[in-house]
C-alpha positions in Angstrom: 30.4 1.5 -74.9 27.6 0.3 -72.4 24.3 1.1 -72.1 21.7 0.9 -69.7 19.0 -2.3 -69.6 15.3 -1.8 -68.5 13.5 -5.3 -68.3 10.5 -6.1 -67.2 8.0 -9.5 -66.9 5.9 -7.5 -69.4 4.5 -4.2 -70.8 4.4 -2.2 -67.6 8.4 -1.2 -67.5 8.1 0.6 -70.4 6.1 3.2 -68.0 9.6 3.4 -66.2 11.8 3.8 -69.8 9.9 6.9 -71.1 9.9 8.4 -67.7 13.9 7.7 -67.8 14.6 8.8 -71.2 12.8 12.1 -70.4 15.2 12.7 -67.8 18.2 11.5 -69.5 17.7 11.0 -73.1 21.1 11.3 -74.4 21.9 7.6 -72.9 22.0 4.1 -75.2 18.9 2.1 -73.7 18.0 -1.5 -74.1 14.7 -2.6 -73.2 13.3 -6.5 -72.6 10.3 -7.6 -72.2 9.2 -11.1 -71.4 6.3 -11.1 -72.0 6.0 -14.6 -73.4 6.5 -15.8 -69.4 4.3 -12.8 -67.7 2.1 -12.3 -65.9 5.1 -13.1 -62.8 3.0 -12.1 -60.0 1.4 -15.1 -59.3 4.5 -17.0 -59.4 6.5 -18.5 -57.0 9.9 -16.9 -55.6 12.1 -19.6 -57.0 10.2 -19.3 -61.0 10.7 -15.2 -61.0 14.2 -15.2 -59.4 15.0 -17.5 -62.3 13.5 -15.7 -65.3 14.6 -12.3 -63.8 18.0 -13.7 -63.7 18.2 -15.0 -66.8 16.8 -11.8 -68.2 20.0 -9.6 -66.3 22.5 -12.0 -67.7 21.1 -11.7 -71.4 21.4 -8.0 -71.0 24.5 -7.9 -69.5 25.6 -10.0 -72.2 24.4 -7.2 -74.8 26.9 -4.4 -73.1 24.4 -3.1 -70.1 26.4 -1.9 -66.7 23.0 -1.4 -65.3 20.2 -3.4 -65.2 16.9 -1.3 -64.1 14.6 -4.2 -62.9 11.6 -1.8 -63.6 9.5 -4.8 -62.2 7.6 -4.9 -58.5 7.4 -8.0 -58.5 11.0 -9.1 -59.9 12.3 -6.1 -57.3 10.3 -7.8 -54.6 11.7 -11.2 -55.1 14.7 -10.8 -57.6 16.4 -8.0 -56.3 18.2 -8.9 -52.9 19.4 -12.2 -54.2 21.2 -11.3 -57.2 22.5 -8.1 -55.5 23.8 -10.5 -52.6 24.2 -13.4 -54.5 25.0 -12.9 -58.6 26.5 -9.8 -59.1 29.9 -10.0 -56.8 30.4 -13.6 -59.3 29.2 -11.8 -62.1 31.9 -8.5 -61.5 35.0 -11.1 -60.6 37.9 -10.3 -62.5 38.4 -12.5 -65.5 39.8 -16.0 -65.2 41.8 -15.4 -68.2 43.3 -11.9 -68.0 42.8 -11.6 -64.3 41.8 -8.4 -65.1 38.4 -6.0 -63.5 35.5 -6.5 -66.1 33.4 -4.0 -66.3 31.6 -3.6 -63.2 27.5 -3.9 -63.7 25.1 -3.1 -61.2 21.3 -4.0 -60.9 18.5 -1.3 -59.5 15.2 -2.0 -58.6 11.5 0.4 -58.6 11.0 -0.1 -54.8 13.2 2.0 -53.0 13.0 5.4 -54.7 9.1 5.1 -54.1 9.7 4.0 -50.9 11.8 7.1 -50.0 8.9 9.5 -51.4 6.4 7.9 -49.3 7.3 10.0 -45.9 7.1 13.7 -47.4 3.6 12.9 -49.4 1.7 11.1 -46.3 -0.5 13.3 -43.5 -2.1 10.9 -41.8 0.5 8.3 -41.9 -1.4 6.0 -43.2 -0.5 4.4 -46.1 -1.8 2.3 -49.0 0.1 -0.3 -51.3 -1.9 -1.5 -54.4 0.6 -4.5 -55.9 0.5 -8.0 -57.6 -0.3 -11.0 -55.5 3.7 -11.2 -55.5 4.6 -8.1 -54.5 2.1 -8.2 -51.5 3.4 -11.2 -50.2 7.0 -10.4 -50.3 6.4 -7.5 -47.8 9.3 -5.3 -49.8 7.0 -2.3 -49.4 6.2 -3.1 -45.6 9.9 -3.7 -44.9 11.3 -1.1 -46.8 9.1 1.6 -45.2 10.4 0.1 -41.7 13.8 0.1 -42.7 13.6 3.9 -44.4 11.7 4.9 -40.6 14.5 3.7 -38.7 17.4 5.1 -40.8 15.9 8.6 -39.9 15.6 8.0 -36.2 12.0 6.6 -36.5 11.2 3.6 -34.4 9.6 2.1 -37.3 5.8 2.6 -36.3 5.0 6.2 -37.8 3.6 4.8 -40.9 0.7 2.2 -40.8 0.9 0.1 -44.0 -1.4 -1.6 -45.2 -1.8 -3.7 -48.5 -3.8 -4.7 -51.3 -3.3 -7.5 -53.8 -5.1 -6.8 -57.6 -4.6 -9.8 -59.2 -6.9 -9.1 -62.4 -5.7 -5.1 -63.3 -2.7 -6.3 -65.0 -4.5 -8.9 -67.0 -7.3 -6.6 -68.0 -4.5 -3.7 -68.6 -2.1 -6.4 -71.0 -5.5 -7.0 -73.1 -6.0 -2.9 -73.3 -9.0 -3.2 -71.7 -7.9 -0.5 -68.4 -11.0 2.0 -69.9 -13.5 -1.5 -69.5 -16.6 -1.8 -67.7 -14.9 -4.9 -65.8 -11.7 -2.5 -65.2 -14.0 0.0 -63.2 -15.4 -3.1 -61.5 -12.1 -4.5 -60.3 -10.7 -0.9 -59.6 -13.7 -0.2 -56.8 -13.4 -4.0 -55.9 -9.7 -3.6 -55.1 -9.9 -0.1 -53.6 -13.2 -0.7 -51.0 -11.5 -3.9 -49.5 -7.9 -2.0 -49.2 -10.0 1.3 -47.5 -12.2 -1.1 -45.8 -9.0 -2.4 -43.9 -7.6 1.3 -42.9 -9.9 3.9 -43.5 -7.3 6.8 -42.7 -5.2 6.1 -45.8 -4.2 9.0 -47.3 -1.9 7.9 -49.8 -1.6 5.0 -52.4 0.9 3.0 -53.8 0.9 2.1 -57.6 2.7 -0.6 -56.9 3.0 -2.6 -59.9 4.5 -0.7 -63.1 1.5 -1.3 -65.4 -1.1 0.3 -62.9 0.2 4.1 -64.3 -2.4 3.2 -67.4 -5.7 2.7 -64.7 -4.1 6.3 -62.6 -6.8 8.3 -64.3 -9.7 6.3 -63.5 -8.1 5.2 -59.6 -7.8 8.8 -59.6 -11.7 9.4 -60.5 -13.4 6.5 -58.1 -11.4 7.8 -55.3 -12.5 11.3 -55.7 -15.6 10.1 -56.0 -15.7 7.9 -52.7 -17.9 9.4 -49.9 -15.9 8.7 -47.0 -14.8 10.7 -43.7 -11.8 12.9 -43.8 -9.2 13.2 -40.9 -9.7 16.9 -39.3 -7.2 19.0 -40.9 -6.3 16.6 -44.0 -6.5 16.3 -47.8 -7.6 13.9 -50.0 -5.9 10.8 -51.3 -2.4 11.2 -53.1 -2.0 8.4 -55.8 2.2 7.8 -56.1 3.1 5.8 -60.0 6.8 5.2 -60.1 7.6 6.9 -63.1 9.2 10.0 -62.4 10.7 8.8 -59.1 12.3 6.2 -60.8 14.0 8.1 -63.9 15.2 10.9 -60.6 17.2 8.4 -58.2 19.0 7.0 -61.4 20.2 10.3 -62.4 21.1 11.3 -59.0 23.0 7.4 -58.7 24.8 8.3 -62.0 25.6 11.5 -60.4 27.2 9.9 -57.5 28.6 6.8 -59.0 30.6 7.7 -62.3 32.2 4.3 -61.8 29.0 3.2 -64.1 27.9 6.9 -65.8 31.4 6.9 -67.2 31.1 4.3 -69.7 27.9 4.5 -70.6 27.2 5.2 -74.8 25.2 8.7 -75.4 24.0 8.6 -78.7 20.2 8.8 -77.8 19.1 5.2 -79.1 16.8 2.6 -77.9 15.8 -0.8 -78.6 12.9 -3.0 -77.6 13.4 -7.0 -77.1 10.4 -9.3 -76.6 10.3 -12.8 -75.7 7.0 -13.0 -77.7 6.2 -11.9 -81.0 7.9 -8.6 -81.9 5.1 -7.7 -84.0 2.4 -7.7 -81.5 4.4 -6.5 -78.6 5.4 -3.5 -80.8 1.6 -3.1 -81.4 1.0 -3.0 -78.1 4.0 -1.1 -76.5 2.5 1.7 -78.1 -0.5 1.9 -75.7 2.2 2.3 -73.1 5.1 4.7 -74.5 2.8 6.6 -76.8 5.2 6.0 -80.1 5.3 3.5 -82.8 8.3 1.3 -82.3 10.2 -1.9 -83.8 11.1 -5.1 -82.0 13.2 -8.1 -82.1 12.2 -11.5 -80.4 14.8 -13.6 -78.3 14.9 -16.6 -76.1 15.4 -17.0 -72.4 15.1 -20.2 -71.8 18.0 -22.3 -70.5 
């Protein structure tokens, strides 16, 4: 029986996994991290399409139909190309029995955010806090155009505008998001993003590891003297989470194709590309329970 594979470059994807398994916790889930490779933000498209795809393959290799790429930055440059260019190789029928293999899918964090984006907004103005990565890809940007027109939009209701926080995921992977230099980089990174638009009225957490700095984003915006639009609220802050773990319950709902043969006997198992000991150590910080790990290789 399959189960379902959450990877991500690091720590941060384990954010998405306990927000999944609280929705569906009877399913078999497989977790890798690579954290031997991470950060990937502040590499270059070819680098990250290559370790995320090495990373699907391994965990279709260990019985996963899906592959939830609970990654921004592996969504933002990962994610189109193996849909468009892996996956209708990987799902050919086998050369030797010339028979359908199981068909396997890959799902990325993106577009459920994007699609919550239009109902939480007042102003229309809009905020996207990513890696260096994510930024530059645009995913965000394009997918909030795309989602505009597909509703009869002409593309231009929402004002986007993004911000690139190179240092929270460093500072967050050495448990340091409660630091002195955390609240730093958090008003650093939120003054030049509100500096650019000052009508923002919601923000992006668009990087899986940022739901661990939400409390303190949370406090130095409500803190932050600025002028209101007539007739609006504060500023919303959006983490991935929750949106995540709903669209894949609603996709299973819709495609039994892959809910069918899934296993349901509740497990889940943590791989590392680093040490297993530490990355259990610090997996905790993130999921809140002590855990065991096994390391593995990548590498070609």
């Amino acid at each position: 029986m399959a189960k379902i594979g959450v990877f991500d470059s690091g720590y941060g994807g384990l954010t998405i996994l306990k927000d999944i398994r609280n929705v569906l916790p009877e399913y078999d889930y497989l977790y890798l991290g690579d954290n031997a490779r991470a950060p990937y933000g502040t590499h270059s498209f070819d680098v990250i399409y290559r370790y995320t795809i090495q990373a699907v393959k391994y965990l279709f290799e260990q019985d996963c139909a899906l592959v939830i790429l609970a990654c921004n930055t592996a969504s933002a440059k990962a994610l189109r190309t193996i849909q468009q260019r892996d996956l209708p190789e990987i799902n050919k029928p086998s050369a030797v029995s010339h028979q359908p293999s199981a068909k396997r899918n890959v799902l990325g964090v993106i577009r459920p955010t994007v699609e919550a984006v239009p109902a939480i907004t007042k102003s229309g103005h809009v905020g996207i806090l990513a890696t260096p990565a994510t930024v530059s890809s645009e995913s965000y940007v394009l997918e909030l155009e795309k989602l505009s027109s597909l509703q009869g939009g002409d593309g231009g209701r929402l004002t986007v505008v993004q911000q690139a926080c190179p240092m929270w995921v460093p500072l967050i992977e050495a448990g340091e998001q409660d630091s002195e230099g955390a609240k730093y980089f958090i008003s650093k990174y939120l003054r030049e993003l509100l500096a650019k638009d000052p009508q923002i009225d919601t923000l992006v957490l668009g990087c899986t590891h940022y739901p661990l700095m939400k409390g303190k984003i949370s406090e130095w915006v409500e803190a932050y003297p600025r002028p209101l639009p007539e007739g609006k609220g504060g500023i919303s802050i959006i983490s991935q989470g929750s949106l995540v773990a709903d669209s894949l319950e609603d996709y299973l709902t819709r495609h039994p194709e892959y809910r069918e043969p899934l296993s349901k006997d509740g497990t889940c198992r943590y791989l590392t590309t680093e040490n297993a000991d530490r990355f259990a150590q610090s997996a905790s910080l993130f999921i809140g329970e002590k855990i065991s790990a096994k390391s593995i290789s990548l590498e070609d």
